[in-house]
C-alpha positions in Angstrom: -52.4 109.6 12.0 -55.8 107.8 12.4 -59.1 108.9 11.1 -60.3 109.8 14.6 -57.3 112.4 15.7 -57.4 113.6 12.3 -61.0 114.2 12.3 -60.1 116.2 15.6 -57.6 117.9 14.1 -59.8 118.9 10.9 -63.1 120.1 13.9 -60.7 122.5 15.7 -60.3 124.8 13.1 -57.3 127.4 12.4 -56.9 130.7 13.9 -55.4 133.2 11.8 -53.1 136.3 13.3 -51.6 139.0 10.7 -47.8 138.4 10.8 -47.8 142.3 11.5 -48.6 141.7 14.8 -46.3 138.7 16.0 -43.6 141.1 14.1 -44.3 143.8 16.4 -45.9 142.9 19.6 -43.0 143.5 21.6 -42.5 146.7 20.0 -46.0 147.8 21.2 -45.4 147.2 25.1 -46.8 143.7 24.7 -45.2 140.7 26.9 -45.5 136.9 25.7 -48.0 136.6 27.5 -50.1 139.1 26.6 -50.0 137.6 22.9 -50.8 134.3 24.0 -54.2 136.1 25.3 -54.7 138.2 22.2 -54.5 134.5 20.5 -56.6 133.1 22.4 -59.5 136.3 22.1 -58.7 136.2 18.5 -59.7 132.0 18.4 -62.9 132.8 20.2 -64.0 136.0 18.1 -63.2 133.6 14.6 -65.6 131.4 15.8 -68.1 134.2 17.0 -67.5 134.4 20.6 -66.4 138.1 21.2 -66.6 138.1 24.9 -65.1 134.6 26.0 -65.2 133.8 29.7 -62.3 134.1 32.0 -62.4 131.0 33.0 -62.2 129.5 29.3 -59.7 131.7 28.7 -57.7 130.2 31.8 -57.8 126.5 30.6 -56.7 127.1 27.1 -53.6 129.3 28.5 -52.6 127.6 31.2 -53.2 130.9 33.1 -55.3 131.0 35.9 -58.2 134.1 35.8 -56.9 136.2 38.1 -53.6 137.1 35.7 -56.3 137.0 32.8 -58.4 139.3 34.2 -55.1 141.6 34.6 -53.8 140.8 31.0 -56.7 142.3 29.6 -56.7 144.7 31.2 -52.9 146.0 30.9 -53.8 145.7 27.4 -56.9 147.8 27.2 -54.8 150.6 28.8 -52.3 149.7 25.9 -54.8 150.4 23.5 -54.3 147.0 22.2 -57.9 145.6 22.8 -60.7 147.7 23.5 -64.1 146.3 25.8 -67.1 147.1 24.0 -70.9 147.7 25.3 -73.4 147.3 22.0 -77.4 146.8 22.0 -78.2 143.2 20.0 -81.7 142.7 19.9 -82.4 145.7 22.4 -80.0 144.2 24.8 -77.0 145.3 25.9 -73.7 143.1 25.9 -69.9 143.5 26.2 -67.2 142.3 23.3 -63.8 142.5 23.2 -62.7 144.9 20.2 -59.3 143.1 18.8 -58.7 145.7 15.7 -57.2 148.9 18.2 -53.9 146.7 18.1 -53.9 147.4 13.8 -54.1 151.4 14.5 -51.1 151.2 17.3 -49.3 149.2 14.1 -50.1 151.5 11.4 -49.2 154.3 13.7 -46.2 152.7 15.1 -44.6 151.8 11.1 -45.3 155.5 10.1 -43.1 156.8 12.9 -40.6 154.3 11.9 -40.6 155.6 8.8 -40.1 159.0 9.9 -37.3 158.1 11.8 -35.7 156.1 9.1 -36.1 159.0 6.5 -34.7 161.6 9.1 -31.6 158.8 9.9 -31.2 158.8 5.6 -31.1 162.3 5.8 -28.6 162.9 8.5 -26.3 160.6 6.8 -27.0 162.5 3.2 -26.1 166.0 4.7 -23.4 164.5 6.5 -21.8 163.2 3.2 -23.0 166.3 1.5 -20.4 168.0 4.1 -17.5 165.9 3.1 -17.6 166.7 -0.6 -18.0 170.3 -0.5 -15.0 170.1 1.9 -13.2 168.1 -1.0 -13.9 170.2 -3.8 -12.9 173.2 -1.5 -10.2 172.0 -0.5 -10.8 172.8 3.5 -13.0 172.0 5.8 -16.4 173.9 6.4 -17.1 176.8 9.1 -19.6 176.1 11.4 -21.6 179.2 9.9 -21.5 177.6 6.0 -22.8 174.5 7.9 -25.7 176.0 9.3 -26.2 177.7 5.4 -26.4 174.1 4.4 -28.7 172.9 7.3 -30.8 176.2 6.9 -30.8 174.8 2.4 -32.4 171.6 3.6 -34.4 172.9 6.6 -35.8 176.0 5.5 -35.3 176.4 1.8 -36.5 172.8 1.4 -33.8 172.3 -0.9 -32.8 168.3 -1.4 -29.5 167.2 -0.9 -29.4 165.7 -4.3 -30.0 169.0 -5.7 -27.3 171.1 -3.6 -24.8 168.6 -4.9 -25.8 169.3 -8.1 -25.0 172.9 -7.5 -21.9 172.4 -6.1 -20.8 170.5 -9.7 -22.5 173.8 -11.3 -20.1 175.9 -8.9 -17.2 173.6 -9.4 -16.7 173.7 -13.2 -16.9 177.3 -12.8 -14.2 177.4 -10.5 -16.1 179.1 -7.6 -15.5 177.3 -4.2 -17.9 178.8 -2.3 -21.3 178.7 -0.6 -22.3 182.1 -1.6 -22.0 181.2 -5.3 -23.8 178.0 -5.0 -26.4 179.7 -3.0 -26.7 182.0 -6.2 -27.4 179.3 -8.3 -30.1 177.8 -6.0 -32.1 180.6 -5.7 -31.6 180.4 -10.1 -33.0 177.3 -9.6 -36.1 177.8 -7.2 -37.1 181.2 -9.4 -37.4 178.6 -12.4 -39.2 176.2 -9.8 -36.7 174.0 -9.4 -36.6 172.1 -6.3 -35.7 168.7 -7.2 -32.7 167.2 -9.6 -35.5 165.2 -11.3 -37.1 169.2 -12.3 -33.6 170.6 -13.2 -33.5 167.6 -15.4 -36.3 168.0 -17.2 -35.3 172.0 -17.2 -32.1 171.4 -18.8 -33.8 168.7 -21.4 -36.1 171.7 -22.7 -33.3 173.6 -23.2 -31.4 171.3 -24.9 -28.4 171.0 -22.8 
């Protein structure tokens, strides 16, 4: 490379893009396109120029203004970008806000998470179901089902800790909900709603 195209190279610059975003643009209703814009606002506001022209904007995309124009604005309605009127120097002027697109990403990962902790759970209680029905030798009733739904969903109970009280009820011989519900409500009178408490419980009493 000579001198002079690497000079050109150095005078350009870099425009950086959290890897959040080319992650999960898709997921957020954005197109290819629309990302090729939101890099292209993103290169003009790194270099201070928060409301770049259409027309600019045009010539470095290959677009032409008319499908710029509606780019922005499908995502402004996305709540992607956000057009701004502030006062500099006791005049008025429009910017192009690019950090909505980070709230829509924060708030789209937490209802993955969500999701992803309700999927874990499902497949908990559903494995919670097949070794009850194992050490009872049958299969569960629809109504001891709902007693186990109503332990996670209403009593707060983990699934960890009903397992543990279906070993209590097990070495004492008694297959059935009624007697491990007995022990759970043992448990939660002590303040026990979590192995890691029943734990620390038993280490107190030395056993």
């Amino acid at each position: 490379m000579d001198d002079e195209l690497f000079n050109t190279f150095v005078d350009s610059g870099n425009t950086t893009i959290n890897n959040l975003i080319i992650k999960n643009f898709h997921k957020l209703g954005m197109t290819e396109k629309d990302l090729i814009v939101y890099l292209a606002l993103s290169m003009y506001a790194q270099k201070g120029n928060t409301f770049p022209m259409a027309k600019n904007l045009a010539e470095d995309t290959g677009m032409d203004e008319a499908t710029i124009y509606t780019i922005i604005q499908g995502m402004i309605k996305l709540g992607i970008i956000e057009l701004k009127t502030v006062m500099d120097h006791h005049q008025q002027r429009d910017l192009y806000s690019l950090t909505p697109i980070y709230y829509r990403i924060q708030n789209l990962l937490k209802q993955e998470k969500q999701s992803n902790k309700k999927d874990k759970l499902m497949s908990d209680t559903e494995e919670l179901f097949k070794k009850i029905e194992v050490e009872f030798g049958r299969p569960l009733s629809p109504i001891e089902q709902e007693q186990i739904h109503q332990w996670i969903d209403d009593d707060h109970y983990s699934v960890e800790l009903i397992d543990l009280a279906l070993r209590e009820a097990v070495l004492n011989q008694a297959y059935s909900l009624k007697y491990m519900d007995r022990i759970l409500i043992s448990w939660e009178k002590s303040n026990i709603k979590t192995a890691e408490q029943l734990e620390e419980r038993r280490k107190k009493l030395g056993y």
